[in-house]
C-alpha positions as CSV (number, residue, x, y, z in Angstrom):
1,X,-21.1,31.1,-25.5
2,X,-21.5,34.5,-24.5
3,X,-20.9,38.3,-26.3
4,X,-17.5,38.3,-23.7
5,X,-16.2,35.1,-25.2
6,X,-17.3,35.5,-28.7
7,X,-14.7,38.7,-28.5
8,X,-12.4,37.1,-27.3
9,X,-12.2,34.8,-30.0
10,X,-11.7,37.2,-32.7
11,X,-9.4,38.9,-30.8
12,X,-7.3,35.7,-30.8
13,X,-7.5,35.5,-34.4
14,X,-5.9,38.2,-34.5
15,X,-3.2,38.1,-32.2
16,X,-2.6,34.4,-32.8
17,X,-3.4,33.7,-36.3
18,X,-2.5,36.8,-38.0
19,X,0.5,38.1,-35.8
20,X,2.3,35.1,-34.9
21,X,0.8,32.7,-37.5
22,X,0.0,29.7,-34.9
23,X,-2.3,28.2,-37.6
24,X,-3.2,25.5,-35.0
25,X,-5.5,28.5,-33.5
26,X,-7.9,28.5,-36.6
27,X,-9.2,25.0,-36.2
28,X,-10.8,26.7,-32.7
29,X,-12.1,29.8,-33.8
30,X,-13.4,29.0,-37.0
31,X,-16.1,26.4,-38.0
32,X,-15.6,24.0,-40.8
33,X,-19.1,25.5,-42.7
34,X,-17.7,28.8,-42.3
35,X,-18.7,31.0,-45.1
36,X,-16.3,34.4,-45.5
37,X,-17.8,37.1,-47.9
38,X,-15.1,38.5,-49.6
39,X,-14.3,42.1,-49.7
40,X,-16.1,43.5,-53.3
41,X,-13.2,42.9,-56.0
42,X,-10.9,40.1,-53.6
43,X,-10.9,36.6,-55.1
44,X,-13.8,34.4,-52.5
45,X,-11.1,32.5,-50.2
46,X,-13.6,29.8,-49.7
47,X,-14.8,28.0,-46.4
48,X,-13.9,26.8,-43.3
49,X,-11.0,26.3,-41.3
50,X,-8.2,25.4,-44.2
51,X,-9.0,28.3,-46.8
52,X,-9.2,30.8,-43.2
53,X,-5.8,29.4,-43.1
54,X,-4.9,29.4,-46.5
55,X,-5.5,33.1,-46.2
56,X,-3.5,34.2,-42.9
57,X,-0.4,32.4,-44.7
58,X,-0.9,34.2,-48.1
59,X,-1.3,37.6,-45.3
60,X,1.9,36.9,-44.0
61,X,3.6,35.9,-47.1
62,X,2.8,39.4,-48.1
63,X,3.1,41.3,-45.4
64,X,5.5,39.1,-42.9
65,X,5.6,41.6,-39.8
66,X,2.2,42.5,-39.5
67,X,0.5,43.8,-36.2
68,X,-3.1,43.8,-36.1
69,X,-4.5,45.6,-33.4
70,X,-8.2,45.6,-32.3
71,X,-9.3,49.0,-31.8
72,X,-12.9,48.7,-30.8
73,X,-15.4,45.5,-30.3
74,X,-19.2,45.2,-30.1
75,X,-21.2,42.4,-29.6
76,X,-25.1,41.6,-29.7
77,X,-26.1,37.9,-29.4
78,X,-24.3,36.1,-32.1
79,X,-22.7,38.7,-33.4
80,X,-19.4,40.5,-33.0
81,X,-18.0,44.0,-34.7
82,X,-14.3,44.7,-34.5
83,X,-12.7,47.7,-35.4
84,X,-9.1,47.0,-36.2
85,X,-5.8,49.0,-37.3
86,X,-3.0,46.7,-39.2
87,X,0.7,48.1,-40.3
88,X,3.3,46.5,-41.7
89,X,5.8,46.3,-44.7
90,X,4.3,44.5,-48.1
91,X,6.8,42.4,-49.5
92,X,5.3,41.4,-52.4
93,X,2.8,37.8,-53.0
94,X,-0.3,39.8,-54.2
95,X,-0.7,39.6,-58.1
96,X,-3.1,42.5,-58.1
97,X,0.0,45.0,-56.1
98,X,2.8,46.2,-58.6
99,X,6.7,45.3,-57.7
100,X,7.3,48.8,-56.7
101,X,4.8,48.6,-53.9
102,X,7.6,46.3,-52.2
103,X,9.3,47.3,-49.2
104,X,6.8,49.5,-48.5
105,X,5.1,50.3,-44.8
106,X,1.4,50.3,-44.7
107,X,-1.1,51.1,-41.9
108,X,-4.8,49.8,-43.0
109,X,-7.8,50.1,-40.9
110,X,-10.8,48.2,-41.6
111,X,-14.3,46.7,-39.8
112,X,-14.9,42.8,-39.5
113,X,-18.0,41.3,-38.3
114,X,-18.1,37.8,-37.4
115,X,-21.5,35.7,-36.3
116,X,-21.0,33.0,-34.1
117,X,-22.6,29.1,-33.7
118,X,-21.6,26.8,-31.7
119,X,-18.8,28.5,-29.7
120,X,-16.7,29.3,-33.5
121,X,-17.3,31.6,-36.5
122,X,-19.3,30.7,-39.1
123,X,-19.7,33.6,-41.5
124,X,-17.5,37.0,-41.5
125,X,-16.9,40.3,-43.5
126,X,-14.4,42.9,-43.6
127,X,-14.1,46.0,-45.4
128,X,-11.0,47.9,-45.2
129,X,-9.4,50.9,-46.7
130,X,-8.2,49.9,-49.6
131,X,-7.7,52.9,-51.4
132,X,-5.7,54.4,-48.6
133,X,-3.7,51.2,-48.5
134,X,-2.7,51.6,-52.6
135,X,-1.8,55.4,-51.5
136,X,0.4,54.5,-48.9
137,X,2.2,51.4,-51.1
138,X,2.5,54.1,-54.1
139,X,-0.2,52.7,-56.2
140,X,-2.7,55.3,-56.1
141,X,-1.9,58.9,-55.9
142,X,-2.6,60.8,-52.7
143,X,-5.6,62.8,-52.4
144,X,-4.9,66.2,-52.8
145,X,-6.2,68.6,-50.1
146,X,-8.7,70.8,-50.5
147,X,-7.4,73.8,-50.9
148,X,-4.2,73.2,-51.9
């Protein structure tokens, strides 16, 4: 596979997985020895194909019109970086996430980088703005400017 197609690939995740939630898109674009590294302090989802898709449901669940856009992509070899920028509106599912964060919009951004074998993922990591995502739900107090 080349650096053109492994893009494309995540970018499908993303549009077909996570926006639309064709789960049917997973099997794919993601290897059944898949290993995702959870982002420091998020439970490990597991491997492979059924706990990728375990996790896009349990995404939806709690945020049910989210739009994840891929902002940038770069790839070397095996390896593919994408910058992307999700919003939507939690509606609740996330034990960790008070109820008054419910009905609330969000817009994340965050960096995943995917290594490829065989034409499918087979380990990933993303880090996103949390913080500025428990700011926006109410959670976390702003930052206050400098200055102010």
């Amino acid at each position: 596979m080349t650096t053109t197609d492994n893009k494309a690939k995540v970018r499908r995740f993303y549009e077909e997985a996570c926006n639309t939630g064709n789960l049917a898109a997973i099997d794919d674009l993601v290897a059944p020895e898949e290993i995702n590294h959870p982002y420091p302090g998020d439970p490990d989802s597991g491997r492979g194909p059924e706990a990728t898709k375990q996790f896009v449901t349990t995404l939806r669940t709690s945020w049910p019109d989210i739009r994840i856009a891929v902002e940038h992509q770069i790839a070397e070899g095996d390896w593919v970086m994408t910058r992307w920028t999700a919003r939507g509106t939690y509606q609740g599912g996330d034990p960790t996430l008070p109820a008054t964060a419910v009905g609330k919009p969000a817009t994340i951004t965050g960096i995943s980088i995917n290594r490829f074998a065989g034409g499918k993922s087979v380990e990933s990591w993303t880090e996103y703005d949390r913080l500025g995502m428990l700011q926006q739900l109410g959670v976390m107090p702003a930052q206050r400017q400098v200055g102010a």
